[in-house]
C-alpha positions in Angstrom: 88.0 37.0 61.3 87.3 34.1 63.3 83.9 33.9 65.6 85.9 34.9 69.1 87.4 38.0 67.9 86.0 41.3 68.1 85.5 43.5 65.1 89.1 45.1 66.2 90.5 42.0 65.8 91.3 41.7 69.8 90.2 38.7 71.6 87.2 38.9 74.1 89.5 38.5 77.0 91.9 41.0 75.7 88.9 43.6 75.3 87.5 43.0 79.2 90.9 43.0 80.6 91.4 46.4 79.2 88.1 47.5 79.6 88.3 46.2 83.5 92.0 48.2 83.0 90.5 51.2 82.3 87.8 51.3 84.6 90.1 50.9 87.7 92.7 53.0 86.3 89.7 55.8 85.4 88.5 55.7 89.9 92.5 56.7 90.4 92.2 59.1 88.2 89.0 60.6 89.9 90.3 60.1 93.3 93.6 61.5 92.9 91.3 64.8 91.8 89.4 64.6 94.6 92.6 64.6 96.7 93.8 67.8 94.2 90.5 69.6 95.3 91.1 68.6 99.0 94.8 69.8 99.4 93.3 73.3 98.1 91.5 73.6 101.1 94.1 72.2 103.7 96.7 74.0 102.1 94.7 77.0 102.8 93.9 76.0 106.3 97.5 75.2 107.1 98.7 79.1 106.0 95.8 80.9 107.4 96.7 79.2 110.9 100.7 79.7 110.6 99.9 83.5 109.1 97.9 83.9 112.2 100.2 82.5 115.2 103.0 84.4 113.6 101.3 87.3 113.1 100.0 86.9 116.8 103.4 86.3 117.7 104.5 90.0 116.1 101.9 91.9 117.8 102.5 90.2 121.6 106.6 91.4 120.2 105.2 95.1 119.3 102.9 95.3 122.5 105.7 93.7 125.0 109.0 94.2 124.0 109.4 97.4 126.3 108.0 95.2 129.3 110.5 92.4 128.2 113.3 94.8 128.1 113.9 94.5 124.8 115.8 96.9 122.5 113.4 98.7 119.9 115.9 97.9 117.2 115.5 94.1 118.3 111.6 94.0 118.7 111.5 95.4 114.5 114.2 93.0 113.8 111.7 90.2 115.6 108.5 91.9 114.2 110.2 91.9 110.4 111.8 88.0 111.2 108.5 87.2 111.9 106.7 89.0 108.6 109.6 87.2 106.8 108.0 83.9 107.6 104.4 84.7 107.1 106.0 85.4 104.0 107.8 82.2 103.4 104.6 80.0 104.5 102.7 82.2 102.0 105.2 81.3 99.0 105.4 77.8 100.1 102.1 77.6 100.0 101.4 79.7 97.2 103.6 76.8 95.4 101.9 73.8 96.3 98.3 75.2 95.2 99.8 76.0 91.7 101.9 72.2 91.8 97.9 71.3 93.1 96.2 73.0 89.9 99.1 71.5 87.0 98.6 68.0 88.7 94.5 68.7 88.5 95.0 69.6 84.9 97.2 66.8 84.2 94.7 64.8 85.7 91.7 66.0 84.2 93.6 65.5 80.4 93.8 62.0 81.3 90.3 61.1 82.2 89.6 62.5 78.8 91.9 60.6 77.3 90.5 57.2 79.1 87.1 58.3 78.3 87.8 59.1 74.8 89.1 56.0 74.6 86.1 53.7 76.7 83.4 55.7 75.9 84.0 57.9 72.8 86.0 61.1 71.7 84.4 64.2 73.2 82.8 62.3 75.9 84.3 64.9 78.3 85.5 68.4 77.6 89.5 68.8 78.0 90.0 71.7 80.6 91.2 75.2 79.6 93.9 77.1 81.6 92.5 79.9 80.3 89.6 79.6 82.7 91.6 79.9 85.8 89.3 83.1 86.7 86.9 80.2 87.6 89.0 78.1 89.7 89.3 77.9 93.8 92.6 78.2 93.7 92.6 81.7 92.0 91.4 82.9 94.7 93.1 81.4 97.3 96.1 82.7 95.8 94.7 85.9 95.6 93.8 85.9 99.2 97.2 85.0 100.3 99.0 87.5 97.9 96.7 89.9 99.3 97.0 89.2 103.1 100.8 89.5 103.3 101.0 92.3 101.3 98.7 93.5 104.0 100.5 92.7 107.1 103.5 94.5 105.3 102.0 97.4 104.7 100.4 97.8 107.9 103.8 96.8 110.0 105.7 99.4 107.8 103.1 102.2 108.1 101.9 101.7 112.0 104.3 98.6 113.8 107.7 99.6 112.8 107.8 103.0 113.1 106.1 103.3 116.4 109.1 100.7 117.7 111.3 103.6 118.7 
């Protein structure tokens, strides 16, 4: 082994260039989870405001559609088009928080795997699926779920049959 090479057998150069390599490569990895934890929250945002102008937009239906003229058959086909895409925002969204938490676990695997690497194996716990009772997203999920099966329920039991 000659004096420049490191006891891996890699050239000084070779060990700070993939060192450096790994550092930079290490801040993407921690900023794209950041961004994971941040779409969470505007995914959230952007449903709760479309739930609630559509929803809006069912009640002004149920409360106006005899001022508007409107057949009673039409306003429930307009109050159940509408609940249809509450519902569509809510699986779309529903879909992009679960693509959010696979890319966060995908993520967090390969910080461990750089730091494992840099740093030593063990340096970071590996996530566990099995603790999504922990995560944000659970919840948010949850929330949504629960909301529109709300709004059905309370359009089928009061809205739609009051729409006669």
């Amino acid at each position: 082994m000659g004096e420049s090479e490191e006891p891996g057998g890699e050239q000084p150069e070779a060990v700070a260039v993939r060192n450096e390599f790994a550092l930079e490569r290490y801040r993407y990895v921690l900023q794209q989870i950041h961004a994971v934890n941040e779409n969470a929250h505007r995914f959230l945002a952007i449903y709760q405001t479309l739930a609630t102008a559509l929803v809006t937009a069912a009640l002004a239906l149920f409360v106006g559609y005899r001022k508007w003229d409107l057949g009673a058959a039409t306003a429930r086909g307009g109050v159940i088009g509408l609940l249809t895409l509450v519902t569509m925002v809510a699986a779309f969204t529903g879909t992009l928080i679960v693509v959010g938490a696979l890319a966060w676990l995908d993520y967090r695997n390969e910080e461990c795997d750089i730091t494992d690497e840099v740093v030593g194996p063990g340096f970071r716990k590996r996530p566990r699926p099995r603790n999504f009772l922990r995560w944000y997203e659970t919840y948010v999920l949850l929330f949504i779920l629960v909301s529109v099966l709300t709004m059905w329920v309370l359009a089928a039991s009061f809205l739609l049959p009051s729409m006669r």
